[in-house]
N, C-alpha and C positions, 0 to 999 in steps of 0.2 A: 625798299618798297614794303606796303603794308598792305596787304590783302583783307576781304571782305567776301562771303558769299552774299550773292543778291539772289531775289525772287526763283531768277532761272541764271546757270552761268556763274561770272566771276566778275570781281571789280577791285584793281589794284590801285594803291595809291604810287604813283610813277614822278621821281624829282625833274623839274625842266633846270638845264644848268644857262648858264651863258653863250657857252659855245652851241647852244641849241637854238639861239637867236640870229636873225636876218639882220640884214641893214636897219631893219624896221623897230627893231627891238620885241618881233614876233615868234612865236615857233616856227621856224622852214619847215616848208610842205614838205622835205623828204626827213624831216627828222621823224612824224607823225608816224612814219612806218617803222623807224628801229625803236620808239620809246611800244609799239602796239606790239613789235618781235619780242621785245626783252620781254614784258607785261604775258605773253603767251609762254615765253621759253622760261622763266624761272616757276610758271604752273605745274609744266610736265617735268622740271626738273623738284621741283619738291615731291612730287609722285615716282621718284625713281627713272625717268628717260630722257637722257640728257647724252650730250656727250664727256668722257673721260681719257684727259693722254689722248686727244685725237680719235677716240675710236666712240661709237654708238652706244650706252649700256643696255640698251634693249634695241631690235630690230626696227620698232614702232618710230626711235630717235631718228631713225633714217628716209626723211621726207624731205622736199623742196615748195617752195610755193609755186604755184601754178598760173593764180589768179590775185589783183588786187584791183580793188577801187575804193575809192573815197570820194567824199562830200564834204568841202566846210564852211562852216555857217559861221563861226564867231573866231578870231584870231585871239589864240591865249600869249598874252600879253606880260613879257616879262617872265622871271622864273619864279621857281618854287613847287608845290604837287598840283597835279592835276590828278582825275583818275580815269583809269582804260576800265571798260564795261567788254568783257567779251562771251560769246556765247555760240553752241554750236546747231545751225539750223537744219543741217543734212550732216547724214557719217554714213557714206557709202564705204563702199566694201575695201577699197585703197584710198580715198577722197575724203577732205573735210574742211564743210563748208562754213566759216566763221562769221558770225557779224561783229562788229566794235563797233564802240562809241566813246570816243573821248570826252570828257566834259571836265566840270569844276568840280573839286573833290565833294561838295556835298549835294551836286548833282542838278544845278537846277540849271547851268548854265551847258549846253551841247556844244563843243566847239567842231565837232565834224564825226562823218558815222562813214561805214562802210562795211566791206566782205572782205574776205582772205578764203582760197582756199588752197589746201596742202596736201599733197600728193604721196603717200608712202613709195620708196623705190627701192625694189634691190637690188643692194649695193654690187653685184656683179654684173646685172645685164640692163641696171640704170632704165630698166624699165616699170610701172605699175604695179606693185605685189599687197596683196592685203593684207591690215593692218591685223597684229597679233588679240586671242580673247583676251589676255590682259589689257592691251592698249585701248581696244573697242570699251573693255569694263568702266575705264578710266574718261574716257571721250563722252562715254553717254553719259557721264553726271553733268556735262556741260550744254546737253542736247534743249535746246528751249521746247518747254509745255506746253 
Protein backbone atom coordinates (compact mmCIF):
# COMPACT_ATOMS: atom_id res chain seq x y z
CA UNK A 1 0.00 0.00 0.00
CA UNK A 2 1.16 3.40 -0.70
CA UNK A 3 0.01 6.25 1.54
CA UNK A 4 -0.58 9.88 0.79
CA UNK A 5 -1.57 12.84 3.36
CA UNK A 6 -4.55 14.85 1.81
CA UNK A 7 -5.96 18.28 2.74
CA UNK A 8 -7.48 16.84 6.03
CA UNK A 9 -6.82 12.87 7.02
CA UNK A 10 -5.33 10.03 5.01
CA UNK A 11 -5.44 8.48 1.56
CA UNK A 12 -4.02 5.07 0.79
CA UNK A 13 -3.42 3.37 -2.30
CA UNK A 14 -5.19 -0.28 -1.42
CA UNK A 15 -4.39 -3.33 -4.31
CA UNK A 16 -8.02 -4.95 -5.40
CA UNK A 17 -6.96 -8.91 -6.04
CA UNK A 18 -9.32 -11.38 -7.84
CA UNK A 19 -10.46 -13.00 -5.09
CA UNK A 20 -12.03 -9.64 -4.22
CA UNK A 21 -14.32 -9.93 -7.18
CA UNK A 22 -18.27 -11.21 -7.42
CA UNK A 23 -19.60 -13.17 -10.00
CA UNK A 24 -19.68 -9.85 -11.74
CA UNK A 25 -16.23 -9.36 -11.97
CA UNK A 26 -17.02 -6.34 -9.26
CA UNK A 27 -15.51 -5.45 -5.80
CA UNK A 28 -18.20 -7.41 -3.18
CA UNK A 29 -19.92 -5.11 -1.07
CA UNK A 30 -18.17 -6.98 1.97
CA UNK A 31 -14.71 -6.85 0.72
CA UNK A 32 -15.27 -2.63 0.87
CA UNK A 33 -15.02 -3.05 4.53
CA UNK A 34 -11.75 -5.31 4.98
CA UNK A 35 -9.67 -3.29 2.01
CA UNK A 36 -11.17 0.30 4.39
CA UNK A 37 -9.83 -2.00 7.95
CA UNK A 38 -6.57 -2.86 6.40
CA UNK A 39 -6.31 0.92 4.81
CA UNK A 40 -7.19 2.20 8.72
CA UNK A 41 -5.11 -0.60 10.48
CA UNK A 42 -1.61 -0.37 8.65
CA UNK A 43 -2.07 3.86 9.77
CA UNK A 44 -2.12 3.20 13.35
CA UNK A 45 0.26 0.38 12.99
CA UNK A 46 2.98 2.57 11.24
CA UNK A 47 2.28 4.94 14.39
CA UNK A 48 3.19 2.19 16.79
CA UNK A 49 -0.48 0.52 17.80
CA UNK A 50 -1.12 -2.47 16.53
CA UNK A 51 -1.20 -5.77 17.74
CA UNK A 52 2.03 -8.16 18.40
CA UNK A 53 2.15 -12.12 19.33
CA UNK A 54 -1.47 -11.61 19.93
CA UNK A 55 -1.40 -9.18 22.35
CA UNK A 56 -2.18 -4.91 21.92
CA UNK A 57 1.23 -2.83 21.80
CA UNK A 58 -0.53 0.03 23.20
CA UNK A 59 -3.87 0.08 25.14
CA UNK A 60 -5.36 2.46 22.35
CA UNK A 61 -4.88 -1.06 19.80
CA UNK A 62 -7.72 -2.43 21.94
CA UNK A 63 -10.94 -1.24 20.25
CA UNK A 64 -13.85 -2.81 18.20
CA UNK A 65 -16.10 -1.19 15.66
CA UNK A 66 -19.40 -0.22 16.77
CA UNK A 67 -20.79 1.39 13.85
CA UNK A 68 -20.57 1.08 9.98
CA UNK A 69 -22.38 2.27 6.98
CA UNK A 70 -21.73 2.73 3.44
CA UNK A 71 -23.05 4.19 0.21
CA UNK A 72 -21.92 3.08 -3.41
CA UNK A 73 -22.23 5.03 -6.39
CA UNK A 74 -19.82 3.52 -8.94
CA UNK A 75 -18.80 -0.45 -9.00
CA UNK A 76 -14.76 -0.74 -9.17
CA UNK A 77 -14.49 -2.92 -11.81
CA UNK A 78 -11.82 -5.34 -12.09
CA UNK A 79 -8.45 -5.34 -10.11
CA UNK A 80 -5.56 -3.41 -9.40
CA UNK A 81 -5.30 0.16 -6.82
CA UNK A 82 -7.92 1.90 -5.89
CA UNK A 83 -7.49 4.56 -2.97
CA UNK A 84 -9.29 4.77 0.73
CA UNK A 85 -9.73 8.48 1.77
CA UNK A 86 -10.23 8.36 5.62
CA UNK A 87 -10.66 10.84 8.17
CA UNK A 88 -11.70 11.45 11.65
CA UNK A 89 -14.88 13.72 12.15
CA UNK A 90 -15.51 13.29 15.98
CA UNK A 91 -12.78 11.78 18.83
CA UNK A 92 -14.81 11.37 21.88
CA UNK A 93 -13.45 10.42 24.85
CA UNK A 94 -13.55 6.25 24.19
CA UNK A 95 -15.34 6.88 20.40
CA UNK A 96 -14.04 7.54 16.96
CA UNK A 97 -16.02 8.65 14.35
CA UNK A 98 -14.41 7.96 10.83
CA UNK A 99 -15.69 8.88 7.33
CA UNK A 100 -14.02 7.05 4.01
CA UNK A 101 -14.32 7.28 0.65
CA UNK A 102 -13.14 4.94 -1.77
CA UNK A 103 -12.54 6.16 -5.06
CA UNK A 104 -10.05 5.76 -8.12
CA UNK A 105 -6.54 6.34 -7.30
CA UNK A 106 -6.34 9.79 -8.79
CA UNK A 107 -9.53 10.54 -7.27
CA UNK A 108 -11.91 11.71 -9.66
CA UNK A 109 -13.96 8.70 -9.69
CA UNK A 110 -16.17 7.92 -5.92
CA UNK A 111 -16.98 4.41 -5.82
CA UNK A 112 -18.76 4.54 -2.31
CA UNK A 113 -18.35 6.75 1.00
CA UNK A 114 -19.21 6.15 4.47
CA UNK A 115 -18.64 6.27 8.60
CA UNK A 116 -16.92 3.75 10.86
CA UNK A 117 -16.95 4.27 14.27
CA UNK A 118 -14.51 2.46 16.99
CA UNK A 119 -14.95 1.99 20.35
CA UNK A 120 -11.79 1.66 22.73
CA UNK A 121 -12.49 -1.23 25.32
CA UNK A 122 -10.87 -2.62 28.38
CA UNK A 123 -9.72 -5.44 27.79
CA UNK A 124 -10.76 -6.91 31.29
CA UNK A 125 -14.35 -5.54 31.62
CA UNK A 126 -14.90 -5.41 27.63
CA UNK A 127 -16.36 -2.29 28.56
CA UNK A 128 -15.86 1.73 27.21
CA UNK A 129 -12.47 3.13 28.50
CA UNK A 130 -10.79 6.27 27.14
CA UNK A 131 -8.46 6.44 24.69
CA UNK A 132 -4.68 7.01 25.87
CA UNK A 133 -3.00 11.02 25.43
CA UNK A 134 -0.82 9.34 23.13
CA UNK A 135 -3.55 7.73 21.05
CA UNK A 136 -5.77 10.91 21.31
CA UNK A 137 -2.22 12.77 20.05
CA UNK A 138 -2.12 10.61 17.13
CA UNK A 139 -6.24 10.47 16.25
CA UNK A 140 -6.33 14.36 16.10
CA UNK A 141 -4.03 14.49 13.12
CA UNK A 142 -6.66 12.80 11.41
CA UNK A 143 -9.62 15.06 12.98
CA UNK A 144 -11.04 17.08 9.64
CA UNK A 145 -10.88 21.06 9.76
Amino acid sequence: MTATTVEYGHATRVPVHFDDLDALGVLHNARYAVLIERALTNWWSDRGVSFAGGAPTTPDAFNVVREYAITFHAPVRGTGDIAVHFWLDKLGSSSAAYSFRVTSVDGTLVHAEGRRVNVRLDPATMRPAPWTAEGRALAETLLRT
